[in-house]
C-alpha positions, -999 to 999 in steps of 0.1 A, spaced: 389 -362 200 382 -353 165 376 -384 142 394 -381 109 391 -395 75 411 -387 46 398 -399 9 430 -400 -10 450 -413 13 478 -423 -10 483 -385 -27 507 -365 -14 483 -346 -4 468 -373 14 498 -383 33 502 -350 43 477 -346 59 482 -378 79 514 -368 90 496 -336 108 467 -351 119 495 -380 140 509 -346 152 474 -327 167 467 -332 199 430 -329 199 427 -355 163 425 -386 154 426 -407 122 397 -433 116 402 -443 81 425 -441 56 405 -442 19 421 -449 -19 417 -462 -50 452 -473 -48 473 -494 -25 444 -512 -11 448 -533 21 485 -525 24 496 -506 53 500 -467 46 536 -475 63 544 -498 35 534 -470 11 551 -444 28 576 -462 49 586 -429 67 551 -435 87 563 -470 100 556 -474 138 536 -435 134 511 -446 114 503 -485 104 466 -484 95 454 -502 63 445 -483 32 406 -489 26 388 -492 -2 358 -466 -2 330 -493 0 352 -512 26 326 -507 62 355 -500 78 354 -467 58 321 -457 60 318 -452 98 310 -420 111 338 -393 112 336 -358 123 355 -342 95 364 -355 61 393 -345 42 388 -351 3 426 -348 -9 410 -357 -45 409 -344 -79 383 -324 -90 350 -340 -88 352 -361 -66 341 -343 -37 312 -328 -54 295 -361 -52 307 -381 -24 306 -348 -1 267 -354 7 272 -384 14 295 -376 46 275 -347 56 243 -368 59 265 -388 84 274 -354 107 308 -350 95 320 -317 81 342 -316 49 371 -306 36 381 -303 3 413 -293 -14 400 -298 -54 383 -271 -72 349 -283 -60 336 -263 -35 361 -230 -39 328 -215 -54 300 -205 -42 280 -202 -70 271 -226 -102 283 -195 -124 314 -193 -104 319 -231 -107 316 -230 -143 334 -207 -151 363 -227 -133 352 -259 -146 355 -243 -183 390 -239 -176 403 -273 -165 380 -289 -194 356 -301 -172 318 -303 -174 306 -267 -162 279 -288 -145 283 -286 -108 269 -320 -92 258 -303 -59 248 -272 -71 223 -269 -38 254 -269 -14 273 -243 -36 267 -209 -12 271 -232 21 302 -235 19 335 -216 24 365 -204 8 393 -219 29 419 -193 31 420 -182 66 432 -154 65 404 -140 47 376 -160 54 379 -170 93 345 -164 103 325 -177 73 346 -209 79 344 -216 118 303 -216 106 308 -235 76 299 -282 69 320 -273 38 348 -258 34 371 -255 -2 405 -256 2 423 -227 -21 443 -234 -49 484 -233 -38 493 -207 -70 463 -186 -60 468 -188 -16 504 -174 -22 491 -148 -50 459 -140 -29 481 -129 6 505 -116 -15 485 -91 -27 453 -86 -3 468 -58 17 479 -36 -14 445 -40 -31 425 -38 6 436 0 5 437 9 -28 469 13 -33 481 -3 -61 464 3 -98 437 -28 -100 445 -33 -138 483 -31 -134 487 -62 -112 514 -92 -126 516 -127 -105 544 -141 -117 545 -179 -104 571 -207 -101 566 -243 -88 582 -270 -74 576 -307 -93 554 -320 -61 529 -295 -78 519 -320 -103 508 -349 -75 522 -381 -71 506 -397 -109 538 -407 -133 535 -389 -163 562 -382 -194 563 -348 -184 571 -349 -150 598 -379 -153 632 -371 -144 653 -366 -176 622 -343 -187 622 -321 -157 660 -320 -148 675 -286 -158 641 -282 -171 621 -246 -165 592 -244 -179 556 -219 -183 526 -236 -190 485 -229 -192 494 -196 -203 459 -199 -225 445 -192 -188 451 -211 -155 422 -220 -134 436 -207 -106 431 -169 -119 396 -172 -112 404 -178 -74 427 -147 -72 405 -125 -93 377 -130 -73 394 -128 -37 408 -98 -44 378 -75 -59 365 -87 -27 392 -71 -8 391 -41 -36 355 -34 -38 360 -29 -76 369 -53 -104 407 -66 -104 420 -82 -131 455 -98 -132 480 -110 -154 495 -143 -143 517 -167 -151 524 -202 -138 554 -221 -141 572 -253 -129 609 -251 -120 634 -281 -105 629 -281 -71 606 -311 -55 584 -284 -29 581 -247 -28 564 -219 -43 582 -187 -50 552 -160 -66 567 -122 -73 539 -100 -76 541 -63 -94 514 -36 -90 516 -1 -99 513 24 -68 484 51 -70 507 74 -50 540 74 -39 549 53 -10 579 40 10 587 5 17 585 10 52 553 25 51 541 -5 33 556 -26 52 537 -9 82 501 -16 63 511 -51 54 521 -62 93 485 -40 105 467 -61 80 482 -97 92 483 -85 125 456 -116 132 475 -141 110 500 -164 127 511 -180 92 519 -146 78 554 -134 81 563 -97 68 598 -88 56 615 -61 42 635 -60 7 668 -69 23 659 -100 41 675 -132 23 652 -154 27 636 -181 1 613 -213 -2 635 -231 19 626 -209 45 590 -219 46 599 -260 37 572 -280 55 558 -256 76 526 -232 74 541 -204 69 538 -174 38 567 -152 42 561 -118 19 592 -93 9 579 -62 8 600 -38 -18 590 -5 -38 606 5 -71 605 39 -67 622 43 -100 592 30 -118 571 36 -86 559 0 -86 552 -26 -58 570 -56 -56 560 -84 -35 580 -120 -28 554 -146 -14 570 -177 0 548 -207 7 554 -247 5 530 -259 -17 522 -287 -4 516 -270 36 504 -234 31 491 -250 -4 475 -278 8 479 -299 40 485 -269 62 455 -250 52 435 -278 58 447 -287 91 445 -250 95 406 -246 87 398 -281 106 410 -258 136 386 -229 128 355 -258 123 359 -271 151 369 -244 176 404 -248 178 435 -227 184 441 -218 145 476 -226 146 467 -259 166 494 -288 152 509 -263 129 533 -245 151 568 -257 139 596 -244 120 603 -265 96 640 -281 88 673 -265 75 685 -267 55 
C-alpha cells in the first residue's frame, strides 16, 4: 500500500487529491499537512469527506507529519516545494508537485518562469533541477515512471499542450501561426478570498488578464518545440469566465498543406492511441466542459477551416482533475508501477 501525504491539505487542490487517494485501491493517506485549519478534522473543513475521511489537519512540524511516506504531494504555491522537497526525498519518498517548481529542468528554464510570476529567478534546489520530470503523461511517461520528482503542468498549459502536440508532432500546422485562446472557471484562482474573485465581482463578469505574458506560455512553448523539433512560438491568451470548474481552450494554427478533418482526425486518434485520458472528436460533436466535470479526461474537437485553411482545435479539461488532482494521481500511477488510469476511471456526473 502506497503511503500518502499531501502538504496543502486544505487547497482545493489538496482536497482533491484526498478525495482520489480514498478512492485508489493500492493508496493510502498518512498525513494530512496545512498552514490552515490546524487540528480540525479535514471533514469539518470539507464536510463532504465526513465518515470518508476524518483525519486531523497537521501542522508541518507536528511528528505526526513527519513520518515516512512514499510519495508526497505538494498542492502548494510556488516555492514551497523547492525547499521542503529535499527534505522528503532524504526520507525515501518521491514527490509530487503541482506549483511551478520543478516543471523545469533547468535554472535558465526556472528563471525565466520565475521572472514571470515576480518571483526571485533564484531556484532553491537548483541541483535537483534535471532529475526531475515534466508531469504530463502523455508526453513524458517514461521519464516519469524513473523519476523522485515529478512537476505537475500548469492546467492552461496541459489543455493547450494536448491540444496541439499532434498538429505540431508532424508539421502540420505553421509553428509561428499558432493562437491558444483560453477560458477559466473561478476555481482557477484557489480557494484564498480575494476582491477579485468575490461574487458581485465575478458574476456576469468575463474577463482577460496577464496578457503582459502568462507563465504558463513558457510550459506550452517549450513542450511543443519538443514535439516540433524547431522553435514554436504562440500567442495566448488567458481568461476567467463564470463558471466554478472547467477549462474550455480553442486553439488555431495555420495548415502547411491542405487537409481534411477526417484526416486529422485520423493523426490525432494514431497519436493518443496510448492515452486513456484523451478523447478525439469530430467538429459536430456537442460536447463541452461539463463533459469532462470531475473526471480525467481532455476531450479535443477536431475542425478545419478550409475557407481560411486553418486548424481549429476545442480542448476540454476540468481544471482542477486533468489540471491538477488527476494528473497527479495519474503520474503517482506511472512512479510507482501502476495501471495509469488506476483510481481515475470514472465518468464524471451530469449534468
Amino acid at each position: 500500500m502506497i503511503r500518502v501525504k499531501v502538504v496543502g491539505a486544505t487547497g482545493y487542490g489538496g482536497v482533491g487529491i484526498t478525495e482520489l487517494v480514498l478512492q485508489h485501491p493500492e493508496a493510502k493517506l498518512c498525513a494530512l499537512v496545512a498552514r490552515d485549519d490546524v487540528g480540525h478534522k479535514i471533514s469539518d473543513v470539507y464536510p463532504h469527506l465526513d465518515g470518508f475521511c476524518d483525519m486531523p489537519v497537521l501542522a508541518a512540524d507536528d511528528p505526526n507529519a513527519n513520518e515516512p511516506a512514499d510519495v508526497v504531494f505538494f498542492s502548494t504555491p510556488d516555492q514551497v516545494g523547492m525547499h521542503d522537497a529535499r527534505k522528503e526525498l532524504s526520507k525515501g519518498a518521491k514527490v509530487i508537485d503541482y506549483s511551478g517548481d520543478f516543471r523545469f529542468t533547468t535554472s535558465e528554464a526556472y528563471a525565466d518562469y520565475a521572472t514571470r510570476i515576480g518571483k526571485s529567478p533564484a531556484h532553491a534546489s537548483p541541483d535537483l533541477l534535471g532529475s526531475n520530470a515534466y508531469g504530463l503523461a502523455e508526453l513524458h511517461r517514461a521519464e516519469i515512471a524513473q523519476a523522485k520528482i515529478v512537476g505537475n503542468p500548469g492546467c492552461f498549459a496541459c489543455s493547450c499542450i494536448l491540444g496541439m502536440a499532434p498538429a505540431v508532432k508532424h508539421a502540420i500546422v505553421e509553428p509561428y501561426s499558432i493562437i491558444c485562446d483560453c477560458k477559466t472557471g473561478v476555481s482557477g484562482a484557489g480557494k484564498k478570498v480575494s476582491p477579485t474573485f468575490h461574487y458581485p465581482a465575478r458574476y456576469e463578469q468575463m474577463n482577460a488578464y496577464k496578457l503582459a505574458g502568462h507563465q504558463h506560455v513558457c510550459e506550452v512553448e517549450r513542450e511543443l518545440s519538443l514535439q516540433a523539433g524547431r522553435d514554436i512560438k504562440v500567442t495566448f491568451t488567458a481568461q476567467v469566465v463564470p463558471v466554478c470548474r472547467g477549462i474550455l481552450s480553442t486553439l488555431y494554427g495555420t495548415l502547411t498543406a491542405p487537409m481534411t478533418e477526417a484526416e486529422v482526425i485520423t493523426l490525432y486518434r494514431e497519436f493518443f492511441k496510448e492515452s486513456p485520458f484523451v478523447r478525439i472528436y469530430g467538429s459536430t460533436a456537442a460536447i463541452g466542459t461539463l463533459h469532462v466535470r470531475g473526471t480525467n479526461f481532455c476531450n479535443l474537437i477536431v475542425s478545419v477551416d478550409t475557407r481560411v485553411n486553418r486548424l481549429r482545435i476545442v480542448a476540454h479539461i476540468d481544471n482542477l482533475m486533468k489540471g491538477q488532482a488527476g494528473s497527479a494521481l495519474q503520474n503517482m500511477n506511472l512512479m510507482f508501477g501502476l495501471p495509469e488510469n488506476m483510481g481515475l476511471h470514472r465518468s464524471g456526473i451530469y449534468p
